[in-house]
C-alpha positions as CSV (number, residue, x, y, z in Angstrom):
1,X,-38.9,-8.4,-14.8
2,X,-39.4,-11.5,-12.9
3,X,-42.9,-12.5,-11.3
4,X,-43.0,-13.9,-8.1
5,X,-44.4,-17.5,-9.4
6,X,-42.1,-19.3,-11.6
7,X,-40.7,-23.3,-12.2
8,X,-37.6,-24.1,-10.2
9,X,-36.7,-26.4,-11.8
10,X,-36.2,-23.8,-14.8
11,X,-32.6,-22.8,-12.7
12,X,-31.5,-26.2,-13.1
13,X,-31.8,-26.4,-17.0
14,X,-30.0,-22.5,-16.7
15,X,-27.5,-24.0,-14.9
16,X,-26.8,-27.0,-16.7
17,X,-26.5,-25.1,-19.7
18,X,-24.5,-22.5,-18.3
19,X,-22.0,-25.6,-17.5
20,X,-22.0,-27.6,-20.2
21,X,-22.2,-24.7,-23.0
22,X,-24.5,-26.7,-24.8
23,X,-28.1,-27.3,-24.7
24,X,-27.4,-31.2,-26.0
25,X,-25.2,-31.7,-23.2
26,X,-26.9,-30.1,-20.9
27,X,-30.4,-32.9,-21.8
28,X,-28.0,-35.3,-21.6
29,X,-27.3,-34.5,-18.0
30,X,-30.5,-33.9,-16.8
31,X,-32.2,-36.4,-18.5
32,X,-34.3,-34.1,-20.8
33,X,-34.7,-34.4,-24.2
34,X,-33.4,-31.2,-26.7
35,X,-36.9,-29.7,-27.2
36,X,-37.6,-29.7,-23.8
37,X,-34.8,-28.0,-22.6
38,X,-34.8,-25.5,-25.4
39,X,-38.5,-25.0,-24.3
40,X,-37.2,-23.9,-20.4
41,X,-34.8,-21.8,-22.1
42,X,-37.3,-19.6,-23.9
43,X,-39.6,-19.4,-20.8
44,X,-36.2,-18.0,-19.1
45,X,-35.3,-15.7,-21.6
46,X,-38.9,-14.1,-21.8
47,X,-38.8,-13.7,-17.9
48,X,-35.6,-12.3,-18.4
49,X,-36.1,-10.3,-21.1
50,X,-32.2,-11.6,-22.5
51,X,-31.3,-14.3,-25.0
52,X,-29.2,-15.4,-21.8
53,X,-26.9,-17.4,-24.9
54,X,-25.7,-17.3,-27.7
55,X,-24.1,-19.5,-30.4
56,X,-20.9,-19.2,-30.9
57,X,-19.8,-22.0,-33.5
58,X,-21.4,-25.5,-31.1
59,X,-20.9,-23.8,-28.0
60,X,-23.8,-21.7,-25.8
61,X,-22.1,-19.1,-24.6
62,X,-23.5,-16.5,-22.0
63,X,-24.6,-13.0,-22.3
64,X,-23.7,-10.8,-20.0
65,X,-27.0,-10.7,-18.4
66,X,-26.5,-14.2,-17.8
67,X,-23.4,-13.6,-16.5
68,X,-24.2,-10.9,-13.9
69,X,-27.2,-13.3,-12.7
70,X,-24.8,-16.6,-12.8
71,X,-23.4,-16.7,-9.6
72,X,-26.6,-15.9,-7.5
73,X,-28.5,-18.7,-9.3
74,X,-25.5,-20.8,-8.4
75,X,-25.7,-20.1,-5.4
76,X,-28.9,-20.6,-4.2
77,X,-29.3,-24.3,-6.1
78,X,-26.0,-25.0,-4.3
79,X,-27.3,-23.7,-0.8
80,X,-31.0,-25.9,-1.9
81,X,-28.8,-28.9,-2.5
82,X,-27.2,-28.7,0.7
83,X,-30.3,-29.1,2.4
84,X,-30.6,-32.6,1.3
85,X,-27.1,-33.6,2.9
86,X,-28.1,-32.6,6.9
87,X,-25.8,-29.6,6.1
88,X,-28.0,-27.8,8.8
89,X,-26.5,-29.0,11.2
90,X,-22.7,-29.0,10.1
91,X,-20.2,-26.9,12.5
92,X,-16.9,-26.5,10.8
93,X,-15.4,-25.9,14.5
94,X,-16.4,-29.2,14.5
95,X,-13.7,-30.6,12.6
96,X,-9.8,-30.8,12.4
97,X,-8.3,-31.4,9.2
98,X,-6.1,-30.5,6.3
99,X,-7.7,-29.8,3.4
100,X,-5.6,-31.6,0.0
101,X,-5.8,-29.4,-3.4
102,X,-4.7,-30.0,-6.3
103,X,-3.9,-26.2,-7.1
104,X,-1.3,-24.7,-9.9
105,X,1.1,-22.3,-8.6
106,X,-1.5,-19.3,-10.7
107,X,-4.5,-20.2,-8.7
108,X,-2.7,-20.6,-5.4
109,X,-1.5,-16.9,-5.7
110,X,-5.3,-16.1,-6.8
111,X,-7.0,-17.7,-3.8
112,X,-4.7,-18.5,-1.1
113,X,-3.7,-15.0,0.4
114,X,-7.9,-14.7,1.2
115,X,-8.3,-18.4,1.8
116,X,-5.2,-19.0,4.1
117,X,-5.8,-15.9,5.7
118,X,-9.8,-16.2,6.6
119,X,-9.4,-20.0,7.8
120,X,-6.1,-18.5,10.1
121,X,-8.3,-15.6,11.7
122,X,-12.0,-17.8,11.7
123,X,-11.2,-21.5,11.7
124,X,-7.8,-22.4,12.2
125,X,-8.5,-26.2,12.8
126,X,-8.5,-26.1,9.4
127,X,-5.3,-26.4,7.5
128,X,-4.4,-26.6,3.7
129,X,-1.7,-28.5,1.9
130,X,-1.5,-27.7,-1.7
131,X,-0.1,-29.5,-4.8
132,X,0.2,-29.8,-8.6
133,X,-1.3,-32.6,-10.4
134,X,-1.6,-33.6,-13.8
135,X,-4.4,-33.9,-15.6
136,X,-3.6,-37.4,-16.1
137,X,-3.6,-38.6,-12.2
138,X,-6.2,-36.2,-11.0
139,X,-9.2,-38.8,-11.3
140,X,-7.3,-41.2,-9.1
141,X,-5.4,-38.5,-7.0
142,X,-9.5,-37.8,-6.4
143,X,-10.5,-41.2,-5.6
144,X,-7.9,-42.5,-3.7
145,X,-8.6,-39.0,-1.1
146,X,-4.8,-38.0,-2.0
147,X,-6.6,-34.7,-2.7
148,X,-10.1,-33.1,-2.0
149,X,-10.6,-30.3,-4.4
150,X,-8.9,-29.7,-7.8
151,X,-9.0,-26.9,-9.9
152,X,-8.0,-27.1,-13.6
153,X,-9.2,-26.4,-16.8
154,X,-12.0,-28.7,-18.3
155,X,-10.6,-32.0,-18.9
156,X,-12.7,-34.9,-19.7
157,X,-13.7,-37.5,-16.5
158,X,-15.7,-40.3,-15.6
159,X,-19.1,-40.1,-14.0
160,X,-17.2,-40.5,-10.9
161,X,-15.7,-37.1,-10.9
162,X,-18.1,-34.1,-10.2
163,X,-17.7,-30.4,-11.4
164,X,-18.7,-26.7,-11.5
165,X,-17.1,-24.4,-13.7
166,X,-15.5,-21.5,-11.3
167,X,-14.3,-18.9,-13.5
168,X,-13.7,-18.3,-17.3
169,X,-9.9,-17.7,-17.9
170,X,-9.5,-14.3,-20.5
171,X,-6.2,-13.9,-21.8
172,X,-4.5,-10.4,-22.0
173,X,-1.4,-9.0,-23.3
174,X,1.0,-7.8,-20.5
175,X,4.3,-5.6,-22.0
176,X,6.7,-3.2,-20.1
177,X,5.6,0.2,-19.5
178,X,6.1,2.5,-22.4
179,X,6.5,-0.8,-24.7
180,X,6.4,0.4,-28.6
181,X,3.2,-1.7,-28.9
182,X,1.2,0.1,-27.1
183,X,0.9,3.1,-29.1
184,X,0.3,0.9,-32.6
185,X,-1.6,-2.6,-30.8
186,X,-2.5,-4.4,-34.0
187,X,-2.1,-8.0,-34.8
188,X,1.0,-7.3,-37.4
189,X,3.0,-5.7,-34.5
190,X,2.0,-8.7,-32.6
191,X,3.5,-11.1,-34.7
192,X,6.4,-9.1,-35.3
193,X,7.5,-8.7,-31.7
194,X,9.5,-11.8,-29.1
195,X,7.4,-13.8,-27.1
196,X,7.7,-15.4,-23.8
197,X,5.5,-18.4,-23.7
198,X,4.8,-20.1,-20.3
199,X,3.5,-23.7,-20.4
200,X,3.1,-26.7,-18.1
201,X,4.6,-30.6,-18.8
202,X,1.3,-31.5,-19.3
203,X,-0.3,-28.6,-20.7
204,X,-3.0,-29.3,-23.6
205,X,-2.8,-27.4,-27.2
206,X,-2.1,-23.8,-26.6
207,X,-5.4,-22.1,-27.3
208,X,-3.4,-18.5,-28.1
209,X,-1.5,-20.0,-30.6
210,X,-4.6,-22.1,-31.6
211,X,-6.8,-18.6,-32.5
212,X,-3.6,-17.2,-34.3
213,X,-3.5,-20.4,-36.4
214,X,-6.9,-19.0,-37.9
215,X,-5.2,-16.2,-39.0
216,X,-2.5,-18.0,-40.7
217,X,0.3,-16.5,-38.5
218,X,2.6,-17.8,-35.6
219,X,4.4,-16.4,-32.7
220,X,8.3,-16.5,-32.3
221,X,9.6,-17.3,-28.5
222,X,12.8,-16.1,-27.1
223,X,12.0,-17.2,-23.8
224,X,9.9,-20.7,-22.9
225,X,9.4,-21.8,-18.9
226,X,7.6,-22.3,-16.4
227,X,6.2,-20.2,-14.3
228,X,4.1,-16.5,-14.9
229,X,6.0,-14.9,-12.2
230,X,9.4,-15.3,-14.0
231,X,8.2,-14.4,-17.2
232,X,6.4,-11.2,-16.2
233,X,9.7,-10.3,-14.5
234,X,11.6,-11.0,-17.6
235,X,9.2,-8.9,-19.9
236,X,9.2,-5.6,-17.5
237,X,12.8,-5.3,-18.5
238,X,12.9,-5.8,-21.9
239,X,10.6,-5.7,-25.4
240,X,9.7,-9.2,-25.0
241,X,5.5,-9.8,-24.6
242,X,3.4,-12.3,-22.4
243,X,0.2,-13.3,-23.2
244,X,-1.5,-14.6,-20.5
245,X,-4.6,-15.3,-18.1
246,X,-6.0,-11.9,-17.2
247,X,-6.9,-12.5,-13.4
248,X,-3.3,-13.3,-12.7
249,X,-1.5,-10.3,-14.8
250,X,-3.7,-7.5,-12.9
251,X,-2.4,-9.2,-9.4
252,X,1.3,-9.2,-11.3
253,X,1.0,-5.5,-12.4
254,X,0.8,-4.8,-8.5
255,X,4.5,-6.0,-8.5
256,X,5.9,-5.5,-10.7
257,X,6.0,-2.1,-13.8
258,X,4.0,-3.9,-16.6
259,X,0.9,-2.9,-18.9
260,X,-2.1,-5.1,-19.3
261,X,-4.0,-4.7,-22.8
262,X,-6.5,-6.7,-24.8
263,X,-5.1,-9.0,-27.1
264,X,-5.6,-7.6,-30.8
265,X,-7.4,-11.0,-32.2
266,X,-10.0,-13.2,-30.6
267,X,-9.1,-16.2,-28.2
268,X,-11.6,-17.9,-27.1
269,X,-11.9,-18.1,-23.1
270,X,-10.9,-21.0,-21.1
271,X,-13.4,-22.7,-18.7
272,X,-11.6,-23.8,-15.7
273,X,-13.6,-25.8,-13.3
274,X,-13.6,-26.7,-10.1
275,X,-13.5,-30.9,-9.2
276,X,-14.1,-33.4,-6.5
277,X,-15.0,-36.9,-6.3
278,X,-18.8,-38.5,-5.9
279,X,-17.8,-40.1,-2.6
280,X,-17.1,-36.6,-1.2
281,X,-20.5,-35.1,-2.2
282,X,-21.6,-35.9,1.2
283,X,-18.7,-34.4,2.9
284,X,-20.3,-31.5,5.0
285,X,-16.4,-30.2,4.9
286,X,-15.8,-30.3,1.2
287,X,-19.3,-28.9,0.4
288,X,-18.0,-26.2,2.9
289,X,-15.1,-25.4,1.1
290,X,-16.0,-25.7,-2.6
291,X,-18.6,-23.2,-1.3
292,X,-16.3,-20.7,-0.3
293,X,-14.0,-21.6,-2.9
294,X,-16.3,-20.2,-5.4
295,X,-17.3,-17.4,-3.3
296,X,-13.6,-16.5,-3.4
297,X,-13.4,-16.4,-6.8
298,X,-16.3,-14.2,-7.3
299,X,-14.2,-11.3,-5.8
300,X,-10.5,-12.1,-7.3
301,X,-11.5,-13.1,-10.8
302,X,-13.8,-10.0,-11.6
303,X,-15.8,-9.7,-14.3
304,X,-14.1,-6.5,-16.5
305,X,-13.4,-5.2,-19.9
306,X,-10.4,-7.3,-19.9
307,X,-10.7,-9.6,-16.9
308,X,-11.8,-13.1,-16.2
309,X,-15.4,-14.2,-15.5
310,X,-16.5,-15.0,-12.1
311,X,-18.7,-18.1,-11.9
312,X,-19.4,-21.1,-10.2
């Protein structure tokens, strides 16, 4: 149980290692040296009664404790930081403009139909205009204001570029209904079965086919494009499977007749993080909007059995 007097500045450490995945990193970033924040750690994990993380190979990764607690702690540092930027007195009726994202079409169907809608019925001055970017430009797409907000899996940046993870991609197995799999799920049947595999021009190593590499075994494709949609509609007809992010096959499975399972092996999760540049930090607007950006994905990227993690 928490007591009523305890070190702020213990969140911070929490949530620098909650980012960063490691307690190194997350020194690095604060300034700290290992012992110390290893020390701020402990005192958490006694108030919490919870390891709060464990090791998983060299990365930190959360509990579910930590998890459920995550977002509120997120939160509130966001909402204290706010307070050094004159956010008081920001009015969003204030302002007219068109928000620039650099979205992929899976997060736009995730967080437009409550984003567009809320800003339509509560502040229609403000307007969104969405667009893919590679990983590549995004940095300069960033600085040069072409876009406001990005949201991608981690990539490496400069110090320029500022970033919260959002959610933790989970990857689930989505098949037709009544598929033979589903009655004998093992990782032999897996392999044995066609795969449609959905990848981007710019997309990094395919961490699926990265965790079945440790098991000395490869998937075959008989179908390679673009875009979820297509594929899921592809798959409900026939014996083909899709592996993909869970978040976006539960809002598929509303469409369309498909089954969502766990995967039968391990792949690890896939941070994907929410960016902006350092000159927009004292943007009352974009701090507005990366708020309820992350409030938003709180409530469509669930924390399940099978689903993604919501975070910050």
């Amino acid at each position: 149980m928490l007591h009523s007097k305890i070190d702020l500045n213990l969140f911070l450490i929490l949530v620098a290692v909650y980012q960063e995945r490691s307690i190194t990193a997350a020194g690095k970033k604060l300034h700290l040296s290992q012992p110390a924040v290893s020390h701020a750690l402990s005192r958490l994990r006694v108030k919490y009664q919870d390891p709060l993380f464990v090791r998983h190979g060299r990365k930190m990764l959360p509990t579910a404790r930590c998890q459920t607690i995550m977002p509120r702690v997120l939160s509130s540092v966001s909402e204290l930081e706010s307070t050094l930027h004159n956010i008081g007195d920001f009015d969003v009726h204030q302002y007219q403009r068109e928000m620039k994202f650099g979205f992929r079409d899976i997060l736009e169907s995730l967080f437009f139909p409550e984003l567009a809608t809320d800003l339509l019925t509560n502040t229609p001055n403000i307007t969104v205009n969405s667009r893919q970017v590679s990983r590549i430009d995004m940095e300069s797409a960033l600085e040069s204001q072409e876009l406001d907000i990005v949201i991608d899996v981690l990539s490496p940046t400069s110090a320029d570029i500022h970033h919260t993870l959002i959610c933790d991609e989970h990857f689930s197995l989505i098949c037709r209904k009544d598929h033979p799999i589903l009655s004998d799920l093992t990782l032999a049947n897996y392999i044995k079965a066609n795969h449609a595999l959905v990848s981007f021009k710019d997309s990094a190593v395919n961490t699926v086919d990265m965790a079945l590499a440790k098991h000395g075994v490869a998937r075959s494709f008989a179908l390679k494009c673009e875009h979820y949609f297509a594929a899921t509609s592809v798959i409900s007809r026939c014996d083909m499977l899709l592996t993909m992010p869970n978040a976006y096959a539960r809002l598929l499975k509303q469409q369309m007749p498909v089954e969502i399972v766990p995967l039968p092996f391990e792949v690890p999760v896939l941070p994907v993080h929410m960016y902006w540049h350092k000159q927009a930090v004292h943007d009352p607007l974009n701090s507005w909007m990366r708020t309820k950006l992350l409030n938003i994905a709180k409530r469509v990227i669930p924390l399940p059995h099978i689903a993604s993690n919501p975070l910050s």
